[in-house]
C-alpha positions in Angstrom: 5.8 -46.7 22.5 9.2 -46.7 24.1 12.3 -45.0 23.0 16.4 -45.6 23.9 18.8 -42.9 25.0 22.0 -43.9 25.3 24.3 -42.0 27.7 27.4 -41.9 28.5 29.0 -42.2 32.0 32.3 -42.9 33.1 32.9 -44.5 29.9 30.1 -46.6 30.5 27.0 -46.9 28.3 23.9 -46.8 30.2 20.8 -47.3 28.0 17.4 -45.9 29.6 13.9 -46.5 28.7 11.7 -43.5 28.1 8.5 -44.4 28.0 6.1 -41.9 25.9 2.9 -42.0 28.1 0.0 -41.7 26.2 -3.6 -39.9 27.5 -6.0 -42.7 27.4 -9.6 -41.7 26.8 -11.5 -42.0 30.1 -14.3 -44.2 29.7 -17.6 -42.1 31.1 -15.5 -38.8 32.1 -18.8 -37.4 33.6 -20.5 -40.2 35.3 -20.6 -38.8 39.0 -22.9 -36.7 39.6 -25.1 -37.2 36.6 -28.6 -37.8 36.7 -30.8 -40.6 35.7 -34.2 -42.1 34.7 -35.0 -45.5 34.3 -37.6 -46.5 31.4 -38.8 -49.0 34.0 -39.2 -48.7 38.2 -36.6 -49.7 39.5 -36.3 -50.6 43.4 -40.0 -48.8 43.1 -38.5 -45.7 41.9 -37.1 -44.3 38.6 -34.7 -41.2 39.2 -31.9 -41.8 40.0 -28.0 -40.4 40.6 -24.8 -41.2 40.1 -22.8 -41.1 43.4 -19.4 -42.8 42.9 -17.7 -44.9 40.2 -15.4 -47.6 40.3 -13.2 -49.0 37.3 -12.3 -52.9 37.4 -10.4 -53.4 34.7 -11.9 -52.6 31.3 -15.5 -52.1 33.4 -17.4 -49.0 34.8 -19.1 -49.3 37.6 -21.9 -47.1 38.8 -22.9 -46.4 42.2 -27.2 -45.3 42.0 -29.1 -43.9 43.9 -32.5 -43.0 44.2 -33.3 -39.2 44.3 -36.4 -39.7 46.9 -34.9 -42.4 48.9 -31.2 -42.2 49.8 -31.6 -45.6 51.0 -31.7 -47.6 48.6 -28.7 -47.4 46.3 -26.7 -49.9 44.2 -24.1 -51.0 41.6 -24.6 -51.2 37.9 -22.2 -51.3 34.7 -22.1 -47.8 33.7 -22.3 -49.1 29.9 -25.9 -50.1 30.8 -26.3 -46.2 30.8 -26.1 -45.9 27.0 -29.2 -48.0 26.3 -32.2 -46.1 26.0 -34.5 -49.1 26.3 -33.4 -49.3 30.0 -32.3 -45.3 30.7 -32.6 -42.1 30.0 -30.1 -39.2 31.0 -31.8 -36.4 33.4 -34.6 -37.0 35.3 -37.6 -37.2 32.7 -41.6 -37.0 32.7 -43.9 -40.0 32.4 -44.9 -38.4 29.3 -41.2 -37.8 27.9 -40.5 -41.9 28.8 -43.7 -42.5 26.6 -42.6 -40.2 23.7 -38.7 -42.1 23.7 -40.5 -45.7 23.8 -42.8 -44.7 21.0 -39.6 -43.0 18.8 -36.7 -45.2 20.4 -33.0 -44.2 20.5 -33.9 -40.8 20.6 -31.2 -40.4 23.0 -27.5 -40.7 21.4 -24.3 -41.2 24.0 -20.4 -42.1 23.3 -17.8 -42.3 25.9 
């Protein structure tokens, strides 16, 4: 939204743009340092944490990283995050995976 101001100035009117800067909501605002579990192995492993993010445009990115294995790391759309079919926030049990496949969307998110 922009507003004029007019002003005056050696008998010159001098119109200026204020912009009105709105807060956007920031997509993910906790993503960096959060911990993961993936439904399925992943790279051989399944926990996993959030090291770094990078925004391109309307996309999140995620840097991983395995919690055993420093080594091996890597970039995923931090939307991916919200489905439960693929991950689960904190690092979980064999036994919790189970009981989320067998009740699904047990776990809700929103940005």
């Amino acid at each position: 939204m922009k507003k004029s101001k007019l002003l005056r100035l050696d008998n010159t009117l001098l119109s200026l743009e204020v912009k009105m800067s709105k807060k956007r909501k920031r997509k993910f605002p906790y993503l960096v340092g959060s911990k993961w579990t993936a439904v399925q192995k992943t790279w051989n492993w399944r926990h996993f944490q959030v090291v770094n993010r990078k925004n391109q445009g309307k996309w999140v990115f995620a840097e991983m990283v395995a919690s055993c294995d420093p080594q091996t790391r890597f970039w995923l759309n931090a939307s991916q995050l919200k489905d439960d079919s693929l991950w689960l926030p904190g690092w979980k049990t064999l036994q919790e995976i189970e009981t989320n496949e067998n009740y699904g969307n047990f776990y809700k998110f929103s940005d």
